[in-house]
C-alpha positions as CSV (number, residue, x, y, z in Angstrom):
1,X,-149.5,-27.3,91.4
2,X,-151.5,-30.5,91.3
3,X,-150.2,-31.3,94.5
4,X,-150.9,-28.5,96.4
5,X,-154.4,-28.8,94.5
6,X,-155.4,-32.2,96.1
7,X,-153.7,-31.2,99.6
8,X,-156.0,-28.1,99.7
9,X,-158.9,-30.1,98.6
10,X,-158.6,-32.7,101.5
11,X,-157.2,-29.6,104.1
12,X,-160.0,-27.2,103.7
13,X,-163.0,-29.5,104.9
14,X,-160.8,-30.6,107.4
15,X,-160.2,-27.4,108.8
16,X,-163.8,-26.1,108.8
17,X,-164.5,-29.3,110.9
18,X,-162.0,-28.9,113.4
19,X,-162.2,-24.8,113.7
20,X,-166.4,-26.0,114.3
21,X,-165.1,-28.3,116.9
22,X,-163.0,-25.3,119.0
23,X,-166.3,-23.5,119.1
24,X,-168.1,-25.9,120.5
25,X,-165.3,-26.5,123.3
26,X,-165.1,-22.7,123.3
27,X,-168.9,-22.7,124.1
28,X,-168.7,-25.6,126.2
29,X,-165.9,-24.5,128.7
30,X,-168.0,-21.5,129.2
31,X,-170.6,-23.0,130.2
32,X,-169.3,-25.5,132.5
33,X,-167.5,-22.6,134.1
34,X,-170.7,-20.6,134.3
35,X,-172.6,-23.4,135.7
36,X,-169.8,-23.9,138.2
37,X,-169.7,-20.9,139.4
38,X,-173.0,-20.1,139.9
39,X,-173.1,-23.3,141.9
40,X,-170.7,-21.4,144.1
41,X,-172.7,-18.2,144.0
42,X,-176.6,-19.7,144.2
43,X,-178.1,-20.5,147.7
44,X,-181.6,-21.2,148.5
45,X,-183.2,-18.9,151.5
46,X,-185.3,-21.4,154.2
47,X,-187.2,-19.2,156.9
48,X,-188.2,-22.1,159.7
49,X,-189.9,-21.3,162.9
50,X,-187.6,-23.6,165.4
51,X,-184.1,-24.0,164.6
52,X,-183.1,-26.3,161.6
53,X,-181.3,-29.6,162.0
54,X,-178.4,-29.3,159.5
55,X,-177.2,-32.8,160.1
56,X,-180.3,-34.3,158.5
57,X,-180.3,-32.2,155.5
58,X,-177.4,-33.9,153.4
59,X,-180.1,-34.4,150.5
60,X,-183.3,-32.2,148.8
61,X,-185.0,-34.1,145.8
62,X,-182.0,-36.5,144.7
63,X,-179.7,-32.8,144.8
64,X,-177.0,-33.5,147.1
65,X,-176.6,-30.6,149.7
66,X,-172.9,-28.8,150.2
67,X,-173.3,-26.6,152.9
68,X,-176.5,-24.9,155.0
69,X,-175.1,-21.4,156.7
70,X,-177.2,-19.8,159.3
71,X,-178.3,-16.1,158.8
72,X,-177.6,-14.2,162.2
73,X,-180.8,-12.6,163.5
74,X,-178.8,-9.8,164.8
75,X,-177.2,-8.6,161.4
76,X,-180.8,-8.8,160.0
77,X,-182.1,-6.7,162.7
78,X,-179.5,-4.6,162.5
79,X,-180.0,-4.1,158.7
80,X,-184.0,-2.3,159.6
81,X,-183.4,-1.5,163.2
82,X,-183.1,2.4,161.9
83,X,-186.9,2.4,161.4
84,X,-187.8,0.7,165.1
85,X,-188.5,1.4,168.3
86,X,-186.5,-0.4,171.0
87,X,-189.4,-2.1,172.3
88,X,-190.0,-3.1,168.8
89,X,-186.4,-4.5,168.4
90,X,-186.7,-6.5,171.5
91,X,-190.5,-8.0,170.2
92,X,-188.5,-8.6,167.1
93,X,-185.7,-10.5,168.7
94,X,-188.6,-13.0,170.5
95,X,-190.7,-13.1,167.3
96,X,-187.8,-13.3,164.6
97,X,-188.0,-17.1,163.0
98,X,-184.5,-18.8,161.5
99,X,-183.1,-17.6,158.3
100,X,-180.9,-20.1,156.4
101,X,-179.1,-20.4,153.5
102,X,-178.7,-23.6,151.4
103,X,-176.2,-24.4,149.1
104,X,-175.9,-27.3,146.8
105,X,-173.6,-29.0,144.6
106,X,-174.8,-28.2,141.5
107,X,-176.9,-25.8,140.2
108,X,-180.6,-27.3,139.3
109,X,-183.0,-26.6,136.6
110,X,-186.5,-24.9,137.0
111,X,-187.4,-28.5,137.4
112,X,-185.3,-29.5,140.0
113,X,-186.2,-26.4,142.2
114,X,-190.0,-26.7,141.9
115,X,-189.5,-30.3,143.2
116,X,-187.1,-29.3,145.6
117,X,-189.1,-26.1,146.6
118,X,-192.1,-28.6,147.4
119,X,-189.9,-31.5,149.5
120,X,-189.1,-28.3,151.3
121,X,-192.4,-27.3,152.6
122,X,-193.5,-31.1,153.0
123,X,-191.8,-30.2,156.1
124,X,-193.9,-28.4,158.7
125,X,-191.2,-26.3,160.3
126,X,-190.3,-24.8,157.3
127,X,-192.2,-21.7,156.8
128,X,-190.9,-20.3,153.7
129,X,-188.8,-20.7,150.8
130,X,-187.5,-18.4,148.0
131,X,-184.9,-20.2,145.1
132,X,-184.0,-16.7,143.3
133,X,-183.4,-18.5,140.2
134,X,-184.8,-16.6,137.6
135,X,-181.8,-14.4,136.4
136,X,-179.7,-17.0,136.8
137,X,-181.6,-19.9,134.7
138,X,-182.2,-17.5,131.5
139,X,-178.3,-16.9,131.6
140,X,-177.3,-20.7,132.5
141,X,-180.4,-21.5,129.6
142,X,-179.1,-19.1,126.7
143,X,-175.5,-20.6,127.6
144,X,-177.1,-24.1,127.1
145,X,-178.5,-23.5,123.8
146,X,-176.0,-21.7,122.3
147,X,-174.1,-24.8,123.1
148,X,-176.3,-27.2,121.5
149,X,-176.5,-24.9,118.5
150,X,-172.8,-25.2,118.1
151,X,-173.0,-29.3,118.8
152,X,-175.0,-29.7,116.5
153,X,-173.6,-27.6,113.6
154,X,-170.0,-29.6,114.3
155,X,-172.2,-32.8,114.1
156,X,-173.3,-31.7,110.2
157,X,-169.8,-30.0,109.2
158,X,-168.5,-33.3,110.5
159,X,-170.7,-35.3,108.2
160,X,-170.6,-33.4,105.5
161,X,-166.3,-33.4,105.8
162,X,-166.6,-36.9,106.0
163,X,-167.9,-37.2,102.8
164,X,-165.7,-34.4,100.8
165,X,-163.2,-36.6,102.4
166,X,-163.9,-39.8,101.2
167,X,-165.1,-37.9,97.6
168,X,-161.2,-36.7,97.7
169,X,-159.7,-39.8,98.6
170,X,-162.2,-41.7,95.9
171,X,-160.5,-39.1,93.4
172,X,-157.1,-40.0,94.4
173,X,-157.2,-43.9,94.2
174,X,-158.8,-43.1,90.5
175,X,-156.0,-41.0,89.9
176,X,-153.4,-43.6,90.9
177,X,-155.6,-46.5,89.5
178,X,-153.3,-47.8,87.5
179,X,-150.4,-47.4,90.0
180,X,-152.1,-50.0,92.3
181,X,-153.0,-52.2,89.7
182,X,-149.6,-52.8,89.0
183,X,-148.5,-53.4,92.1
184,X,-151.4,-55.6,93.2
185,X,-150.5,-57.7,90.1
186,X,-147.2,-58.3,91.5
187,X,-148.7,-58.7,95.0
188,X,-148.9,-56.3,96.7
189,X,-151.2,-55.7,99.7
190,X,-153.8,-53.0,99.2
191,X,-151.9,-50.9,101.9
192,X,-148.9,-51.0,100.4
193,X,-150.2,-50.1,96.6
194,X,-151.9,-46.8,98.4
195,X,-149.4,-46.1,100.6
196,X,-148.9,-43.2,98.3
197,X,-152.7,-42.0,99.0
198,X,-152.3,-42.5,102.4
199,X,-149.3,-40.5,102.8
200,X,-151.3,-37.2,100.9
201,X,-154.2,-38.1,103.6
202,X,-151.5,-38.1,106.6
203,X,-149.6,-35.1,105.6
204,X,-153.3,-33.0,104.8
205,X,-153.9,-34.0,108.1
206,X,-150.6,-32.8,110.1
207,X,-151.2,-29.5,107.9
208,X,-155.3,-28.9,108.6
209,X,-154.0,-29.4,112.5
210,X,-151.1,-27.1,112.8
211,X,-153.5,-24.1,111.0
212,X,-156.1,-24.8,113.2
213,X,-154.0,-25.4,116.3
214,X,-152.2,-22.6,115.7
215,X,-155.3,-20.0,115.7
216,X,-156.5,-21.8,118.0
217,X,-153.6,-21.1,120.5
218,X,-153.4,-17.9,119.6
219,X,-157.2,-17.1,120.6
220,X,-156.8,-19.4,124.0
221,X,-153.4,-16.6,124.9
222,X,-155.4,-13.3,123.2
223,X,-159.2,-14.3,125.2
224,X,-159.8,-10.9,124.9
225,X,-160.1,-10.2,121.2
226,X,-163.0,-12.9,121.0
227,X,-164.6,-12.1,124.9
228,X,-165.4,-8.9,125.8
229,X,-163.0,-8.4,129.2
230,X,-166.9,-7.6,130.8
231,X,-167.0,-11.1,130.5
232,X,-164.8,-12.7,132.9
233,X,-167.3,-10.5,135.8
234,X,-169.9,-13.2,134.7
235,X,-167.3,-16.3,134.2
236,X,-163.8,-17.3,134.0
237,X,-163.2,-18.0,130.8
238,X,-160.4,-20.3,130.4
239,X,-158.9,-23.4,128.8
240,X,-156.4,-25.6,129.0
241,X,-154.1,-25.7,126.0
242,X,-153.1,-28.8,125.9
243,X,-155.5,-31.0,126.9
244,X,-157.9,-29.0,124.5
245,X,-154.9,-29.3,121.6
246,X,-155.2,-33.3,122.1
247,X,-158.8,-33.3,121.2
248,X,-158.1,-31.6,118.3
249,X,-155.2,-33.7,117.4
250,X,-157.5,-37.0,117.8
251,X,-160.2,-35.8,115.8
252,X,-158.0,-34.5,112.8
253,X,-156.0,-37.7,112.4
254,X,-159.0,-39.9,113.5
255,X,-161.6,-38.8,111.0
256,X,-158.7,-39.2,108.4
257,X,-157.6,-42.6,109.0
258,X,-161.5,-43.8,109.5
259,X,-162.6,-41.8,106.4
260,X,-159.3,-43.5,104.3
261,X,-159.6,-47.4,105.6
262,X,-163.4,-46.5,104.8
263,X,-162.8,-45.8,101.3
264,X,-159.9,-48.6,100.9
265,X,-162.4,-51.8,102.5
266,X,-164.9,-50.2,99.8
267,X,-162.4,-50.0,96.6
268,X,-160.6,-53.3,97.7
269,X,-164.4,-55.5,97.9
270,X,-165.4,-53.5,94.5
271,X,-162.0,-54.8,92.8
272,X,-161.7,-58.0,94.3
């Protein structure tokens, strides 16, 4: 019983920390899939009066250009034709300017398309410019600070772990005081007279990561009973087991082994 007491006492902060830590990769992924794709989707609209010279476009404010398509005067005539009279067409034809439509890398902030928006019309063949940004920056920006949100509450379930942790493993060493002053009388190193601690530490680990690990699996194969399946018409939401099981991994058994040769430098300068 006293066992599984101090097991459960070192597994239970652990496992709030990492279950924090898959929300913020949860949150993460999401938005780097967002922002990906509405890289994909986004396009600015130019309107120039003589044709545009593509080649020399590779660059707009320090964004870095991926492809420029040209919008066909004939499908846009054809679009409002319905309303025109032929000779009206046929001004239309001679009058129409060039439509294209620019696509960068990455998706920029309001900030980087009002600077880009104004390199734009620095040149004088460009007549007009529309960034349709608005519905996609209040989605891309609530995505952003729900993920800072989550950041930053791992960030203080991670320190405040930390310190359970090393309260726990404090708890222990008094518990086994004696233990390794016996041992460090007959010399003993001070890993070797807590290898007993250490052992509690490394198996609470192993057990906070296969709980977490395994929900966490489970909610990477079952997407849908955390996303709405609505969801996946905005973004692909999806994650890679593994690589996302490795993190989790390293941060279990990393915080542990910090938190316990923390703990052990402090008790061995306090005793020595």
């Amino acid at each position: 019983m006293k066992f599984l007491k101090n097991i459960l006492a070192f597994v239970i902060p652990l496992c709030a920390m990492l279950i924090t830590f898959t929300l913020y990769l949860f949150t993460q992924n999401t938005v780097e899939k967002y922002k990906k794709k509405i890289a994909d989707d986004y396009s600015i609209v130019v309107i120039t009066n003589t044709p545009l010279i593509k080649e020399k476009l590779n660059e707009i404010a320090g964004m870095k250009v991926k492809k420029i398509t040209t919008l066909k005067k004939e499908k846009i005539i054809n679009d409002i034709k319905s309303n025109l009279s032929s000779t009206s067409i046929e001004l239309l034809r001679q009058k129409l300017p060039n439509f294209y439509k620019i696509h960068l890398e990455n998706f920029p902030t309001t900030t980087q398309l009002n600077s880009i928006k104004d390199e734009l019309y620095k040149n004088n063949n460009i007549r007009k410019v529309e960034i349709f940004s608005k519905n996609h920056n209040q989605v891309y920006l609530l995505l952003l600070l729900i993920n800072e949100i989550s950041f930053i509450l791992f960030i203080v379930i991670l320190i405040f772990s930390v310190l359970i942790l090393a309260k726990q493993i404090q708890i222990w060493f008094y518990e086994h005081q004696e233990k390794i002053a016996i041992l460090q009388l007959h010399g003993a190193s001070i890993l070797y007279s807590s290898s007993t601690i250490i052992k509690y530490a490394i198996f609470s680990s192993f057990l906070a990561f296969f709980i977490v690990a395994g929900v966490f699996s489970f909610l990477v194969t079952n997407l849908t009973m955390v996303f709405p399946v609505e969801l996946n018409d905005i973004v692909d939401v999806e994650m890679s087991l593994s690589k996302e099981l490795f993190k989790l991994f390293f941060l279990s058994f990393g915080i542990s082994i910090l938190t316990i040769f923390g703990v052990l430098i402090k008790y061995k300068l306090k005793n020595d």
